[in-house]
TORPA-4810 file (N, C-alpha, C, O; in nm, 3 decimals):
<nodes>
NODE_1_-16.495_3.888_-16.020_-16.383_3.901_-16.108_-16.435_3.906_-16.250_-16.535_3.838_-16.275_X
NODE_2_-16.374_3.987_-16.359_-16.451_4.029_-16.476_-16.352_3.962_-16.615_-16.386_3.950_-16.733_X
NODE_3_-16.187_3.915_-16.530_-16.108_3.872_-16.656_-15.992_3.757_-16.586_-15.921_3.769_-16.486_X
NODE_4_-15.998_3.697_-16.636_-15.853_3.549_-16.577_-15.770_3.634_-16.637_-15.784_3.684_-16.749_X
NODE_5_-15.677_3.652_-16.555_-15.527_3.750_-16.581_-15.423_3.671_-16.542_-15.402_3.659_-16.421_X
NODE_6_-15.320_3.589_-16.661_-15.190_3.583_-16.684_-15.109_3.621_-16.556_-15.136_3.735_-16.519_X
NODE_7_-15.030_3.565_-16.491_-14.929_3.575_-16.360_-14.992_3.618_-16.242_-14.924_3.628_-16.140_X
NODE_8_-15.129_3.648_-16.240_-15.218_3.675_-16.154_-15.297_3.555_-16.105_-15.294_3.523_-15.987_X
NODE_9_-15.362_3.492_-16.190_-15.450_3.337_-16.185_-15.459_3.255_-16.247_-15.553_3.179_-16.264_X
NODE_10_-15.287_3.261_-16.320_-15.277_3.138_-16.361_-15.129_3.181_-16.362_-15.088_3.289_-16.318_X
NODE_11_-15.051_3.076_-16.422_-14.903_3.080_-16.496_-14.900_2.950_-16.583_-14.986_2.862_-16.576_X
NODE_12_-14.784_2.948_-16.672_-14.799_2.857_-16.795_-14.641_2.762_-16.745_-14.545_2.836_-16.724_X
NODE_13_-14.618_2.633_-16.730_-14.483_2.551_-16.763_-14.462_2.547_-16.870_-14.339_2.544_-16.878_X
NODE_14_-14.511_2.544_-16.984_-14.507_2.472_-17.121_-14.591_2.560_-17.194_-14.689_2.603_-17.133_X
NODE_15_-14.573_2.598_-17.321_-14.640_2.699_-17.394_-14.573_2.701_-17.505_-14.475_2.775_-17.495_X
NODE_16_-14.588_2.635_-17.645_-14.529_2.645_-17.745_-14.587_2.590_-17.836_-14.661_2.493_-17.823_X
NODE_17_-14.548_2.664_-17.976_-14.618_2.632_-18.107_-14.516_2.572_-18.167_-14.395_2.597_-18.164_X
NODE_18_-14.583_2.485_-18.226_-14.501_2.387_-18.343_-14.605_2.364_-18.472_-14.689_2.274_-18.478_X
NODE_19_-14.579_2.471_-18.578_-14.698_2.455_-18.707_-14.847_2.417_-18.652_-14.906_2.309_-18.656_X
NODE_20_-14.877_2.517_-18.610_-14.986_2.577_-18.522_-15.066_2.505_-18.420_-15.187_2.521_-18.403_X
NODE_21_-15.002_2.439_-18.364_-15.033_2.340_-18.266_-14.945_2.373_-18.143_-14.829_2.414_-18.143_X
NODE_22_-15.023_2.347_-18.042_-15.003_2.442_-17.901_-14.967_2.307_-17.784_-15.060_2.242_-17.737_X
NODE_23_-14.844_2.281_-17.753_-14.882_2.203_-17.636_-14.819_2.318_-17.494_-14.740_2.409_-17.469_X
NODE_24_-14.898_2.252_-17.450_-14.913_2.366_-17.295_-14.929_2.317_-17.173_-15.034_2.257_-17.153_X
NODE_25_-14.851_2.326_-17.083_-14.903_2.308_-16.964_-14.969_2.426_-16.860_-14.898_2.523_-16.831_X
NODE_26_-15.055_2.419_-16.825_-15.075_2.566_-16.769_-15.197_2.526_-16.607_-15.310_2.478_-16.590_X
NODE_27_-15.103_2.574_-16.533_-15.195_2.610_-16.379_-15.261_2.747_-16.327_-15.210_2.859_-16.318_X
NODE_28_-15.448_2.685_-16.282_-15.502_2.786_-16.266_-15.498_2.789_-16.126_-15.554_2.696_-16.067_X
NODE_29_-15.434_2.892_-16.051_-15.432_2.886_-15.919_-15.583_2.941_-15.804_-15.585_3.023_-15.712_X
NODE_30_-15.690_2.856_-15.861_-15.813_2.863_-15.789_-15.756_2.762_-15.629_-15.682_2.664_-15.620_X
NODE_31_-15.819_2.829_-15.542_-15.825_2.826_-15.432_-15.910_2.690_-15.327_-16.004_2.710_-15.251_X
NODE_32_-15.841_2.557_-15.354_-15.936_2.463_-15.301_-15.968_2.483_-15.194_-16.084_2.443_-15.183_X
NODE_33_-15.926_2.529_-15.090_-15.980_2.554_-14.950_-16.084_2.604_-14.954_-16.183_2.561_-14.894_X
NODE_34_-16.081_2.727_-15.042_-16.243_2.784_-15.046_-16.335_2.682_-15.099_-16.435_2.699_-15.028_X
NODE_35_-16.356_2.602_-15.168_-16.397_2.481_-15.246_-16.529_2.420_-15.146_-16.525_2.334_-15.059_X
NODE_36_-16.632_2.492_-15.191_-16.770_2.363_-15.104_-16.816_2.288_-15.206_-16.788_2.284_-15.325_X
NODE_37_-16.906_2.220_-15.127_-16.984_2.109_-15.215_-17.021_2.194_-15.383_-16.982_2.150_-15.490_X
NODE_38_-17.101_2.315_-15.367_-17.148_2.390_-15.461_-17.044_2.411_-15.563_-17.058_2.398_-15.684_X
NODE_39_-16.946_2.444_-15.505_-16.817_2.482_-15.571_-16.741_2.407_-15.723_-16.699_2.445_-15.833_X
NODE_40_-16.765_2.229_-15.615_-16.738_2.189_-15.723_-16.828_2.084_-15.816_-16.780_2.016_-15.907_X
NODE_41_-16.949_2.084_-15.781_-17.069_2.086_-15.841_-17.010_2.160_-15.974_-16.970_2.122_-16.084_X
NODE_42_-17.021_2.251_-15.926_-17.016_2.372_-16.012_-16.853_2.380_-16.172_-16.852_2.402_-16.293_X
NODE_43_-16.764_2.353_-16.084_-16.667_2.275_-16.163_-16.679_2.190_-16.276_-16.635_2.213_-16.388_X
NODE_44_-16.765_2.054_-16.227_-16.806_1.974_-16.334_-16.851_2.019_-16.390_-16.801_2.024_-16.503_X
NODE_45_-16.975_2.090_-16.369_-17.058_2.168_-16.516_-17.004_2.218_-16.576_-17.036_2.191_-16.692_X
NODE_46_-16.891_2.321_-16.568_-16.785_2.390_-16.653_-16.702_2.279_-16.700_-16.704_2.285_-16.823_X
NODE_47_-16.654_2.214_-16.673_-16.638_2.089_-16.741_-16.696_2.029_-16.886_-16.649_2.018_-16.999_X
NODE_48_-16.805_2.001_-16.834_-16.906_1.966_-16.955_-16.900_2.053_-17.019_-16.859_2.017_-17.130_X
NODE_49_-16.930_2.219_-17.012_-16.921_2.268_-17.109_-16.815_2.307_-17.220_-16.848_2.355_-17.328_X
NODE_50_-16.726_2.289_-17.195_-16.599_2.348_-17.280_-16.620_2.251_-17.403_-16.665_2.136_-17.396_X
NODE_51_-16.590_2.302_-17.490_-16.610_2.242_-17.599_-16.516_2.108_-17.636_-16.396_2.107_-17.609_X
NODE_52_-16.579_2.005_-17.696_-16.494_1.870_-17.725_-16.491_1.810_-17.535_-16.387_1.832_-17.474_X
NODE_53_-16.566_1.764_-17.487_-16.549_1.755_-17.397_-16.586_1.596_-17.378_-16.703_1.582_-17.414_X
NODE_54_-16.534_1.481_-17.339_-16.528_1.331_-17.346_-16.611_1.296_-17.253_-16.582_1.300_-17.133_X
NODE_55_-16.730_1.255_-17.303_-16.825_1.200_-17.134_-16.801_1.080_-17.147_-16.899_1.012_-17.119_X
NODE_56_-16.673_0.998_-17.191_-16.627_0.870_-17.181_-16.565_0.826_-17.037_-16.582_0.726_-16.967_X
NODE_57_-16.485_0.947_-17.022_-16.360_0.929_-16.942_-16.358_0.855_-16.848_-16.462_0.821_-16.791_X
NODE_58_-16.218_0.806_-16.804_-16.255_0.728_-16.662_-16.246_0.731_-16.541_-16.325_0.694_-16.454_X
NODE_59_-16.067_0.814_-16.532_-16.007_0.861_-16.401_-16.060_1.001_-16.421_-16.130_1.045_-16.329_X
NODE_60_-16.035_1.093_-16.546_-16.054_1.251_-16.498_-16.065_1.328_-16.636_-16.003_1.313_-16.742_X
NODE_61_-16.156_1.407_-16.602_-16.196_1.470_-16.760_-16.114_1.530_-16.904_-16.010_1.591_-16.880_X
NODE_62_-16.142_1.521_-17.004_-16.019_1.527_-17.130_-16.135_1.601_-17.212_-16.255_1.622_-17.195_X
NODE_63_-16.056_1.625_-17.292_-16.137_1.692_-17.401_-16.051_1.711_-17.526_-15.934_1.740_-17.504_X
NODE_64_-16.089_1.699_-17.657_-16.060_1.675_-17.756_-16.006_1.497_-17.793_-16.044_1.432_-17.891_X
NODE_65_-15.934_1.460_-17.710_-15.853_1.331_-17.719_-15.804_1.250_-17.563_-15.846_1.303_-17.460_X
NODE_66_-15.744_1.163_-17.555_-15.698_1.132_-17.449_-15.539_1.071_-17.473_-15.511_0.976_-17.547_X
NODE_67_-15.431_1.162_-17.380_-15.338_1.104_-17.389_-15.270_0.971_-17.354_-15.170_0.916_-17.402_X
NODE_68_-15.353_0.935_-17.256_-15.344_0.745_-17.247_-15.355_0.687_-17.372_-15.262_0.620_-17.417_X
NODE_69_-15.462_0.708_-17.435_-15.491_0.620_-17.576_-15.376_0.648_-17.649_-15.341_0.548_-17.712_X
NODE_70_-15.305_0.741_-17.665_-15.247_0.830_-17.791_-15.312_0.896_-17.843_-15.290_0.872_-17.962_X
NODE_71_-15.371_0.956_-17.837_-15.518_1.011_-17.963_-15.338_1.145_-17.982_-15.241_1.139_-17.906_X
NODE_72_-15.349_1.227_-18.082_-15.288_1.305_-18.126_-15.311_1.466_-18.031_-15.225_1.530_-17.969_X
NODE_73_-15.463_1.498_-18.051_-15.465_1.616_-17.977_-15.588_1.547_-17.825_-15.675_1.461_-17.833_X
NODE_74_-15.546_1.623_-17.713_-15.547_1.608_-17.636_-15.606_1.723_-17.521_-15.548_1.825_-17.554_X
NODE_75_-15.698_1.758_-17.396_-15.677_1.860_-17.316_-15.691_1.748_-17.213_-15.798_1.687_-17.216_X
NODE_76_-15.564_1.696_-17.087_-15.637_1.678_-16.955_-15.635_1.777_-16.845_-15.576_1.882_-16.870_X
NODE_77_-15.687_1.764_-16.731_-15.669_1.811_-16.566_-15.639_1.744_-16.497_-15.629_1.624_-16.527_X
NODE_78_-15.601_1.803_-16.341_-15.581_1.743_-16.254_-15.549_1.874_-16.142_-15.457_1.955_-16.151_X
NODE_79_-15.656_1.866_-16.036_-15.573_1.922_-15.915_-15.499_1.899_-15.834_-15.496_1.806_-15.753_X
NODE_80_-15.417_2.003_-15.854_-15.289_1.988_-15.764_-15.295_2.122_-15.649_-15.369_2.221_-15.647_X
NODE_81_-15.221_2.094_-15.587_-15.201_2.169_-15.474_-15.186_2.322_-15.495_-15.217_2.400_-15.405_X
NODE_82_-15.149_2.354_-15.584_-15.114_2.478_-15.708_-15.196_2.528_-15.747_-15.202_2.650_-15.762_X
NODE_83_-15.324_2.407_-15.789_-15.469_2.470_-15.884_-15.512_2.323_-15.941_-15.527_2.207_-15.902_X
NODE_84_-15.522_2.406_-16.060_-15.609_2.295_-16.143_-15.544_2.336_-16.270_-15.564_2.434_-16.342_X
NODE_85_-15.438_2.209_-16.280_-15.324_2.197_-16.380_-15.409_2.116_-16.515_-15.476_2.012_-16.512_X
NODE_86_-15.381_2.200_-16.619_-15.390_2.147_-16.773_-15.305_2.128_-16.846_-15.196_2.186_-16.842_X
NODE_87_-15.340_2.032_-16.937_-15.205_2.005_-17.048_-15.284_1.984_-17.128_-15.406_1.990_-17.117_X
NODE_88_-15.193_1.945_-17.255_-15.201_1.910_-17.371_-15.151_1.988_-17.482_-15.080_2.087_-17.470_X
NODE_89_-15.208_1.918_-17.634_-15.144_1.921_-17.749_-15.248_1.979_-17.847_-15.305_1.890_-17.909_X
NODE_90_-15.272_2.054_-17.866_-15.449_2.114_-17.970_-15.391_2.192_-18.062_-15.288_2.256_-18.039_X
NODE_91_-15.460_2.193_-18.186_-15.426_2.369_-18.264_-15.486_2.400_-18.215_-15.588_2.349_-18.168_X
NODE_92_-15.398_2.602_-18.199_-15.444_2.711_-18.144_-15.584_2.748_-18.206_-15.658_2.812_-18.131_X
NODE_93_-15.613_2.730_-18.283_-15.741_2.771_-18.321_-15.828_2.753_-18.199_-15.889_2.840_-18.137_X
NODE_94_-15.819_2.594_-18.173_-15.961_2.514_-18.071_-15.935_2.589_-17.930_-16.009_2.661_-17.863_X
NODE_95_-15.783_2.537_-17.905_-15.750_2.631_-17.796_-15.776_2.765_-17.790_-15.715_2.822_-17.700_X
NODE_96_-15.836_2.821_-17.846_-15.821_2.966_-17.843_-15.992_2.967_-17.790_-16.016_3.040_-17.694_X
NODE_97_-16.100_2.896_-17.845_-16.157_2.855_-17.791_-16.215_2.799_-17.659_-16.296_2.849_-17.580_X
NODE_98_-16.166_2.707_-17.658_-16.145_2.610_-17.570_-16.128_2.709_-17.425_-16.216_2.705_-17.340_X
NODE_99_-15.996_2.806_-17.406_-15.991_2.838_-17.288_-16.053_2.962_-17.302_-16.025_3.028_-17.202_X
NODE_100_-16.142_3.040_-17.399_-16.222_3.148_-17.390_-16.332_3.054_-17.282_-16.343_3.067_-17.160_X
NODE_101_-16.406_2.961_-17.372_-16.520_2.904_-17.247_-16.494_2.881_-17.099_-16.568_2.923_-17.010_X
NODE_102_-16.357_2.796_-17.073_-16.261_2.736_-16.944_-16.267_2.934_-16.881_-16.343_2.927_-16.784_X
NODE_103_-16.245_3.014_-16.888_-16.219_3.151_-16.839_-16.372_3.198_-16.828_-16.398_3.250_-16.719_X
NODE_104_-16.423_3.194_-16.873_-16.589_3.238_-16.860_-16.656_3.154_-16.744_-16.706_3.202_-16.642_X
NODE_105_-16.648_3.016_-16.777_-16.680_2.915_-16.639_-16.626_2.910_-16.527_-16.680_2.866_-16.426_X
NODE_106_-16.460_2.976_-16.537_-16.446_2.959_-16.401_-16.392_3.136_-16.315_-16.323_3.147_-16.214_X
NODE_107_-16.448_3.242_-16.395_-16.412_3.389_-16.361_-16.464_3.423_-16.204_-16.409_3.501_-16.125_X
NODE_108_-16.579_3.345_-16.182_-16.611_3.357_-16.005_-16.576_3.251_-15.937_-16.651_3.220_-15.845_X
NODE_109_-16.497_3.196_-15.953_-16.404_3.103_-15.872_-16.364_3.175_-15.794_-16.372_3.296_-15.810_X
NODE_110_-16.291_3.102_-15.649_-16.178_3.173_-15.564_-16.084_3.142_-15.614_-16.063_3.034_-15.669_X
NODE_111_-16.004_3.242_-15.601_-15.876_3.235_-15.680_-15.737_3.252_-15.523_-15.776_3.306_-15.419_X
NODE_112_-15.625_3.211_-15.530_-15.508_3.263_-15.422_-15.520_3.389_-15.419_-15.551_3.450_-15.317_X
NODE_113_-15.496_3.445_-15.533_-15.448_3.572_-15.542_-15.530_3.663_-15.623_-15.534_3.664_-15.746_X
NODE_114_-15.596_3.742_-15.540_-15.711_3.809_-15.596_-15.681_3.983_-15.593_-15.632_4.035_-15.493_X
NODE_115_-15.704_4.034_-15.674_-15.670_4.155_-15.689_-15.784_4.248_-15.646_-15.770_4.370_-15.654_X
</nodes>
C-alpha cells in the first residue's frame, strides 16, 4: 500500500478545530487477526517513532501529553475491535505531523479493507 486513504483505512468520530487546535477521534481499521508476533513488534517501534512520544507511560502509549494527568495537549490509543482508535487535543501544526509519521509507519499494515 503506497497511501492511508480517508473512508478506506480509517474514518474520523471527532474532527474539529477550535483556534487551531484539533481534537479528534479517529480509527485506523488495521486488521488484528492478521497481527503476528512481528506485526506488533513492529507497532511499538512505530510507536516510538512518532514524534513527542512518552516513554513514561503506564497502561498505553501517549504522545505529546497525557489525558489522565490533564496535561492540555494530548495523543492516546487503544485497540479496539474496529482498529486502533486515537484521540486527542494538539495544534494542527504537530498533528499534521504527527500523523504524516503514524501513516508512513503503519502503510504495510493489514488493513480490513484493502483496495
Amino acid at each position: 500500500m503506497s497511501k492511508i486513504i480517508e473512508d478506506e483505512h480509517y474514518y474520523n468520530n471527532c474532527y474539529k478545530f477550535r483556534d487551531d487546535i484539533l481534537e479528534f477521534e479517529r480509527v485506523y481499521m488495521v486488521d488484528e487477526y492478521q497481527f503476528n508476533k512481528e506485526t506488533y513488534e513492529m507497532l511499538g517501534k512505530v510507536y516510538k517513532i512518532l514524534p513527542c512520544y512518552l516513554r513514561d507511560h503506564v497502561d498505553s502509549p501517549h504522545w505529546y501529553g497525557c489525558e489522565e494527568k490533564g496535561d492540555q495537549y494530548f495523543i492516546s490509543v487503544s485497540f479496539e475491535m474496529s482498529g486502533l482508535q486515537f484521540w486527542g487535543k494538539v495544534p494542527i501544526t504537530q498533528f499534521s505531523q504527527w500523523e504524516k509519521a503514524l501513516h508512513e509507519g503503519i502503510e504495510d499494515f493489514p488493513f480490513k479493507y484493502q483496495s
